[in-house]
C-alpha positions in Angstrom: 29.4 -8.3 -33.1 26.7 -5.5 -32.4 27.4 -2.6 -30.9 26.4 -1.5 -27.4 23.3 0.3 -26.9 25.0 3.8 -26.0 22.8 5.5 -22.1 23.3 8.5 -20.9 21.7 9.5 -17.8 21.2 13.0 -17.0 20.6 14.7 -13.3 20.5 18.2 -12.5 23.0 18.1 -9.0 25.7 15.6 -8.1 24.1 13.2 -5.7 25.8 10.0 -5.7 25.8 8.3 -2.4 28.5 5.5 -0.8 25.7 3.3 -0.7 23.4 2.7 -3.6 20.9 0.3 -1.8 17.9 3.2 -2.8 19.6 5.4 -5.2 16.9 5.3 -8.8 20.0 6.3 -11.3 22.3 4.0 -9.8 20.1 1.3 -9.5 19.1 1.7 -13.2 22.7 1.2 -14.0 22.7 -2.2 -12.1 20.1 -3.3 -14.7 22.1 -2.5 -17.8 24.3 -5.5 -18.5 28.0 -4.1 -19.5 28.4 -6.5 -22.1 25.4 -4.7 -24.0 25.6 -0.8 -22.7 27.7 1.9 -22.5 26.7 4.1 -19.9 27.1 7.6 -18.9 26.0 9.6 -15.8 25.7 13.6 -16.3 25.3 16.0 -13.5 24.4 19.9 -14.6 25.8 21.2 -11.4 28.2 20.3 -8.8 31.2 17.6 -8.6 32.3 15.3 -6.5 35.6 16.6 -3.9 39.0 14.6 -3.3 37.4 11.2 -1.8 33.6 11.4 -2.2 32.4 8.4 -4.3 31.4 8.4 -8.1 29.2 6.9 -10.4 29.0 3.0 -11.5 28.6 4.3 -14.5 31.5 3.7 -17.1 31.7 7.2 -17.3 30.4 10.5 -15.7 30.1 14.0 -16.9 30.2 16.9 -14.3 28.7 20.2 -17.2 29.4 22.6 -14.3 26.8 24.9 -14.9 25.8 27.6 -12.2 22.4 28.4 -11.0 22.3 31.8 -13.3 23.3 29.2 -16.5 20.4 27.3 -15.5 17.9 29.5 -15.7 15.9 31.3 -18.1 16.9 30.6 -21.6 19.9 29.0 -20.4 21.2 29.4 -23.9 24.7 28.5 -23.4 23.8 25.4 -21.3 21.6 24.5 -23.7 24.4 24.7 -26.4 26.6 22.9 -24.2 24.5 20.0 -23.8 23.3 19.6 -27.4 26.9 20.1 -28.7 28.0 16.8 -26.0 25.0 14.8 -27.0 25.4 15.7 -31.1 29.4 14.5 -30.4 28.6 11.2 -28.0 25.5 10.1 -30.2 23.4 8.5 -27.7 20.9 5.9 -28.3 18.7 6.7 -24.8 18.9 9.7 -22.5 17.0 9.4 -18.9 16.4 12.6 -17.4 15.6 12.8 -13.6 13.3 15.7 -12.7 11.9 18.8 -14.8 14.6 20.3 -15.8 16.5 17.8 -17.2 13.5 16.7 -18.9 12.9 20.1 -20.2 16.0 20.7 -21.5 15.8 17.5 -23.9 12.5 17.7 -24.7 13.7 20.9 -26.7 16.8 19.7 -27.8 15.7 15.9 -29.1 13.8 18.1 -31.6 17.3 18.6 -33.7 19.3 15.7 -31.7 17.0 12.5 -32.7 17.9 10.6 -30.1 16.0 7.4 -30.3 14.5 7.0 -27.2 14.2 9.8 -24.1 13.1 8.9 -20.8 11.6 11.1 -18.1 11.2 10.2 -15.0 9.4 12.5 -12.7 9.9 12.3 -9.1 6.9 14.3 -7.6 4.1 16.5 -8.2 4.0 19.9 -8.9 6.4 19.8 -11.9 3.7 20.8 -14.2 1.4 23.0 -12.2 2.5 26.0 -14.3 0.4 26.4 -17.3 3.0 27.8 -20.1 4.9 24.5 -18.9 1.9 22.6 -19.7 1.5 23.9 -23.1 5.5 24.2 -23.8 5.5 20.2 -23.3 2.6 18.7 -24.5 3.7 20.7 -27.9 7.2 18.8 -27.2 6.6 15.2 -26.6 7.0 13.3 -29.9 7.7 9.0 -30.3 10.9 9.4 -29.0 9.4 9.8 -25.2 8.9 7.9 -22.5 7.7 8.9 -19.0 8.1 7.2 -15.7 6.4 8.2 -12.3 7.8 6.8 -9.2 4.6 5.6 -8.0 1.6 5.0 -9.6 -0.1 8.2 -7.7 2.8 10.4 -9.8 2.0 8.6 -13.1 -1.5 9.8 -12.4 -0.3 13.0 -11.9 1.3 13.3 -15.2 -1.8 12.1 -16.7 -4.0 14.5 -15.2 -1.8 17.0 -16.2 -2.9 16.1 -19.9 0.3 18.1 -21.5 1.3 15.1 -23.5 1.8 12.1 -20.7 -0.9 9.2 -21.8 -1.4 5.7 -20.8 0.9 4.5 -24.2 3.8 6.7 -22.7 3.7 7.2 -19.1 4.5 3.9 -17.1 4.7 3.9 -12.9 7.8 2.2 -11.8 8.0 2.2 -8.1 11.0 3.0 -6.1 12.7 -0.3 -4.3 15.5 -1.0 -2.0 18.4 -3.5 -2.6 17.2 -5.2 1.0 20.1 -7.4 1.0 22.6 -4.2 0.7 20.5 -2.1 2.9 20.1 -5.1 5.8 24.6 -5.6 6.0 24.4 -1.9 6.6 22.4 -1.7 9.9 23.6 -1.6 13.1 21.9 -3.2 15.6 19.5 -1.6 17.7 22.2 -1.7 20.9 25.2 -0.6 18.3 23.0 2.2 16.8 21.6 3.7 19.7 25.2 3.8 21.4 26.3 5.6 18.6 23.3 8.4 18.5 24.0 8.7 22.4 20.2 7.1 22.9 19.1 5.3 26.2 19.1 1.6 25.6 15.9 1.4 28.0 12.8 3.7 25.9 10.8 3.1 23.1 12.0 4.9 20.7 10.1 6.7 17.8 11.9 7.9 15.0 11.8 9.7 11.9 14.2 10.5 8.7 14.2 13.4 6.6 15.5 17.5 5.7 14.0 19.5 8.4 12.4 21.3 5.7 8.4 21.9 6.3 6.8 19.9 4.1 8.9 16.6 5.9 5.8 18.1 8.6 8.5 17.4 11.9 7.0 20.4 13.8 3.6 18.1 13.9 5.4 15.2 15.0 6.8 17.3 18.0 3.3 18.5 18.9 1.8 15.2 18.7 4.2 13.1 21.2 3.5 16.4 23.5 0.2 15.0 23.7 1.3 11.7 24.7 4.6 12.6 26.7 2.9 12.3 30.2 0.5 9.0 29.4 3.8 7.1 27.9 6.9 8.3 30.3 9.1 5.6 28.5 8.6 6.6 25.2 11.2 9.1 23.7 11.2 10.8 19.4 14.6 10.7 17.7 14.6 12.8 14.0 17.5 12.1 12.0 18.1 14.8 9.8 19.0 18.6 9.0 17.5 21.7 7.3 16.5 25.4 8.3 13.6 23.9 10.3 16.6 23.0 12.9 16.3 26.1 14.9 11.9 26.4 14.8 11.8 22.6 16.0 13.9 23.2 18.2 12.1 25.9 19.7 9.3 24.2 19.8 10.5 21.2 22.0 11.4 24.2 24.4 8.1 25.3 24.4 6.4 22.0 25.0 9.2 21.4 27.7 10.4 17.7 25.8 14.0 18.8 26.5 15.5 15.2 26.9 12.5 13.1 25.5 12.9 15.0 21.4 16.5 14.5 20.0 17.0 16.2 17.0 20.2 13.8 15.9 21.3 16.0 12.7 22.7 14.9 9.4 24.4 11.4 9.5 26.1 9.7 6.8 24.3 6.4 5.8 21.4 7.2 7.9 19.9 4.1 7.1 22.4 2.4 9.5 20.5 3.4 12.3 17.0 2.5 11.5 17.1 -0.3 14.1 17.7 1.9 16.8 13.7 2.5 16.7 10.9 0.5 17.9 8.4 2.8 15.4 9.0 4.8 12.7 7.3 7.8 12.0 6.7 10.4 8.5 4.5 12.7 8.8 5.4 14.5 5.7 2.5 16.7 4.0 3.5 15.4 0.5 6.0 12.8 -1.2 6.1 11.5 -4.5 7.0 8.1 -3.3 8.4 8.3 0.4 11.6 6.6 0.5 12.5 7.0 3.7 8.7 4.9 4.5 10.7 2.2 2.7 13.9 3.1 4.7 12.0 2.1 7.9 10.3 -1.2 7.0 13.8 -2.5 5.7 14.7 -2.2 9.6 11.5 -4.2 10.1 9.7 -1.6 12.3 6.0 -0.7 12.7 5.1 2.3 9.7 2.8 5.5 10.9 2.9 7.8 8.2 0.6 10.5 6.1 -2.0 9.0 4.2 -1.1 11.7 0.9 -1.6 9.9 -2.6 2.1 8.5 -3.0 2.0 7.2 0.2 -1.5 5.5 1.2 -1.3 2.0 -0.9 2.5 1.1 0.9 1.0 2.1 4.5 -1.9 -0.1 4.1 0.3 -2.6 2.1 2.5 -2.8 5.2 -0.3 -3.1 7.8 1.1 0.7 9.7 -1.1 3.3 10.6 -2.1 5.8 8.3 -2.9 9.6 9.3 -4.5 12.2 7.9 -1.4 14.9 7.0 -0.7 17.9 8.9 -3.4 16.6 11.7 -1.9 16.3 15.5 -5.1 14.8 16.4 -4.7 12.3 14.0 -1.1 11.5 14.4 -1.2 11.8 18.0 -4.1 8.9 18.4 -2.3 6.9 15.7 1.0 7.2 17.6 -0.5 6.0 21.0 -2.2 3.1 19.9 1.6 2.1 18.7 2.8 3.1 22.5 0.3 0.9 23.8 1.2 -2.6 22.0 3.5 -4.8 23.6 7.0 -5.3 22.5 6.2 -8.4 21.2 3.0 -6.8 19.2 5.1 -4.6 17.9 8.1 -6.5 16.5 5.2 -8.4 14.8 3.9 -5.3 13.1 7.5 -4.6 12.3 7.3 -8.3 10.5 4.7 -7.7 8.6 5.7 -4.3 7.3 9.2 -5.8 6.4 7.4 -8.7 4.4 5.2 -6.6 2.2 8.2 -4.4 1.4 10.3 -7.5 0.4 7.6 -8.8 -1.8 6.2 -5.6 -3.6 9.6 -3.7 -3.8 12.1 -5.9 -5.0 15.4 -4.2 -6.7 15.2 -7.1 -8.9 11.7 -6.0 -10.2 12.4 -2.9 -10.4 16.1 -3.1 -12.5 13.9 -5.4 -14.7 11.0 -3.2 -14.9 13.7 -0.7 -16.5 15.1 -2.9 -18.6 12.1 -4.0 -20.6 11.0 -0.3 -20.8 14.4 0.4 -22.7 14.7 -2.8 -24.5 11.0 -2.7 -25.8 11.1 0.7 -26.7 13.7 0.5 -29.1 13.3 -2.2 -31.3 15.4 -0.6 -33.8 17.9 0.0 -32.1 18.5 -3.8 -30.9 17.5 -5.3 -34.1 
C-alpha cells in the first residue's frame, strides 16, 4: 500500500472561518482526498480561543511566534520551522503570502522538500528590489507559484525575480455557491436583522474600513445622488480605523439616516440579499472576493475597474468604474438607481450565472489538484 502524500500548509495568522464557502487554504484541503494525503495547516501567529473553529485539516500547528520573532532575521523562527519540517518530512508545503513564502524559499535550500508552492495573494509583495534579487536567487525545481487571478500571475511575471510561465500558474479564487446560497438570509430576514427599512433600494458594500477598500468615495458619490433618488439608501458592512473619518464624513454631507455603517458581522455573507446593488470601490484587490461575495446573492456588480478586478465585472455584465473617481462611480451608481426592479433582478441574474460558470469550487479544488499531482511525479510513482 503506498503511502500518503504528506501537505503541509503554511499561513502567517490564524484565520479560519465557521464557514469555508471562500476560504483558499481550506478549500485546497477539500481537494486532497484523505485516503491519499495527510494534511497539515500551520499558522506562525495567533491561535484559535475556547470555541472558535479549527482547521479540516487532519492536523494544525499554531508556531506562536510574535511580531518581533517575525521580523528581521527572525533566526529563531526560522530554526523553529526548519527543525518541525526536517522532523515531519513533508512531501509539499503551500505557503500563503510573502512571508511564508520567504521563509521556505530559504529554508527548502537544506530541507529538499519536493515540491513548494507559493501562492501570492496581491501585488506589491515584490516591489522592494533586495526582495527581488533575494528570490529570483532562491527559486530552484522545487517551486511552484500561484496568483489568484490571472492579473497577479502577471504581476509576478513582470516582477522577473524568478516567476516564469513554466512556474507561475493563475488559479482564480471561487465560492462553494451551494454552501454560500444555504447561508443567506433572505432579503426580508437580513434586513430585519441589520435594522434596514424593508421599503429602499438598498446599496451595499463589504469590506475593512481600511482606505484602500475606497468607502469614503462611495459616501461622496451617493451624496451626489441622495436628492435625485430619495428611496435609495448605502449600507457598508464592515470595520477598520476608517470607522470614525467615514463617519465624519456622512455628517458633513448630512446622509445621517440614508449611510449605515453596519460594523463587523459574523458570516457577513448572510446578508448579501438584503441589497438590491452591490457596490466595491476598492483602489486595489488582488482578486476581490467580496465582488464574488455579491453575485452569489445574485445582485447587480459596480465595482473598480483595477487589473484583478476588470475581466469578472465585464464577465458579470456590472458596471465598471474608474477607481478613486466620484464622477465615475457616482454616474455608474445612478444609471443602477434608475432601472426598474425587474431590470435589476435581471442584472442580478446575469451576474450570478457568470460567477457559477467561471468560478466553480469544483474547478478550482481540481485546478489544485492537478498542480500537486503533476508536479511530483516522483513522489506518486
Amino acid at each position: 500500500m503506498k503511502r500518503r502524500i504528506k501537505v503541509l500548509q503554511l499561513h502567517p495568522d490564524y484565520n479560519i472561518k465557521s464557514q469555508d464557502f471562500a476560504d483558499l487554504g481550506e478549500q485546497i484541503f477539500h481537494a486532497l482526498p484523505r485516503e491519499r494525503f495527510e494534511t497539515v495547516n500551520a499558522f506562525l501567529r495567533g491561535r484559535p480561543s475556547a470555541g472558535q473553529p479549527v482547521s479540516r485539516a487532519e492536523r494544525s500547528v499554531y508556531f506562536g511566534f510574535t511580531d518581533a520573532q517575525l521580523k528581521g532575521m527572525r533566526i529563531r523562527a526560522m530554526w523553529h520551522l526548519y527543525r518541525y519540517c526536517r522532523r515531519e518530512r513533508f512531501d509539499v508545503v503551500i505557503c500563503n503570502r510573502f512571508k511564508p513564502v520567504n521563509m521556505m524559499l530559504m529554508l527548502n535550500r537544506w530541507l529538499k522538500i519536493p515540491l513548494c508552492i507559493g501562492i501570492a495573494h496581491g501585488f506589491g509583495e515584490y516591489d522592494r528590489a533586495y526582495r527581488r534579487r533575494q528570490t529570483a536567487g532562491l527559486v530552484n525545481a522545487a517551486w511552484r507559484f500561484v496568483g489568484v487571478s490571472p492579473a497577479v500571475k502577471q504581476y509576478l511575471l513582470d516582477c522577473r525575480c524568478g516567476f516564469t510561465e513554466q512556474n507561475t500558474v493563475a488559479i482564480t479564487n471561487a465560492i462553494d455557491l451551494v454552501q454560500a446560497e444555504a447561508l443567506q438570509l433572505s432579503r426580508e430576514q437580513a434586513r430585519a436583522e441589520l435594522g434596514l427599512s424593508s421599503d429602499v433600494r438598498l446599496i451595499g458594500a463589504l469590506g475593512r474600513l481600511v482606505p484602500v477598500k475606497g468607502h469614503v468615495y462611495l459616501v461622496q458619490a451617493f451624496a451626489r445622488l441622495a436628492t435625485k433618488h430619495p428611496s435609495a439608501q448605502l449600507a457598508i458592512i464592515g470595520a477598520g480605523r476608517e470607522e470614525k473619518r467615514l463617519q465624519q464624513e456622512i455628517e458633513r454631507l448630512g446622509l445621517q439616516g440614508r449611510v449605515h455603517l453596519l460594523g463587523f458581522r459574523e458570516n457577513a455573507l448572510r446578508f448579501v440579499r438584503a441589497f438590491d446593488i452591490w457596490a466595491m470601490p476598492s483602489l486595489a484587490e488582488g482578486l476581490g472576493l467580496a465582488l464574488l461575495e455579491g453575485m452569489s446573492g445574485h445582485l447587480p456588480v459596480i465595482a473598480s475597474d483595477v487589473p484583478a478586478m476588470k475581466p469578472l465585472i465585464e464577465g458579470a455584465g456590472g458596471i465598471a468604474v474608474m477607481p478613486g473617481d466620484v464622477d465615475s462611480l457616482a454616474s455608474g451608481l445612478d444609471t443602477y438607481l434608475a432601472l426598474s426592479a425587474a431590470q435589476l433582478r435581471d442584472r442580478g441574474e446575469q451576474s450570478y450565472r457568470y460567477l457559477s460558470v467561471h468560478h466553480d469550487i469544483d474547478v478550482f479544488r481540481q485546478q489544485y489538484l492537478d498542480l500537486i499531482e503533476s508536479s511530483l511525479p516522483e513522489v506518486l510513482a
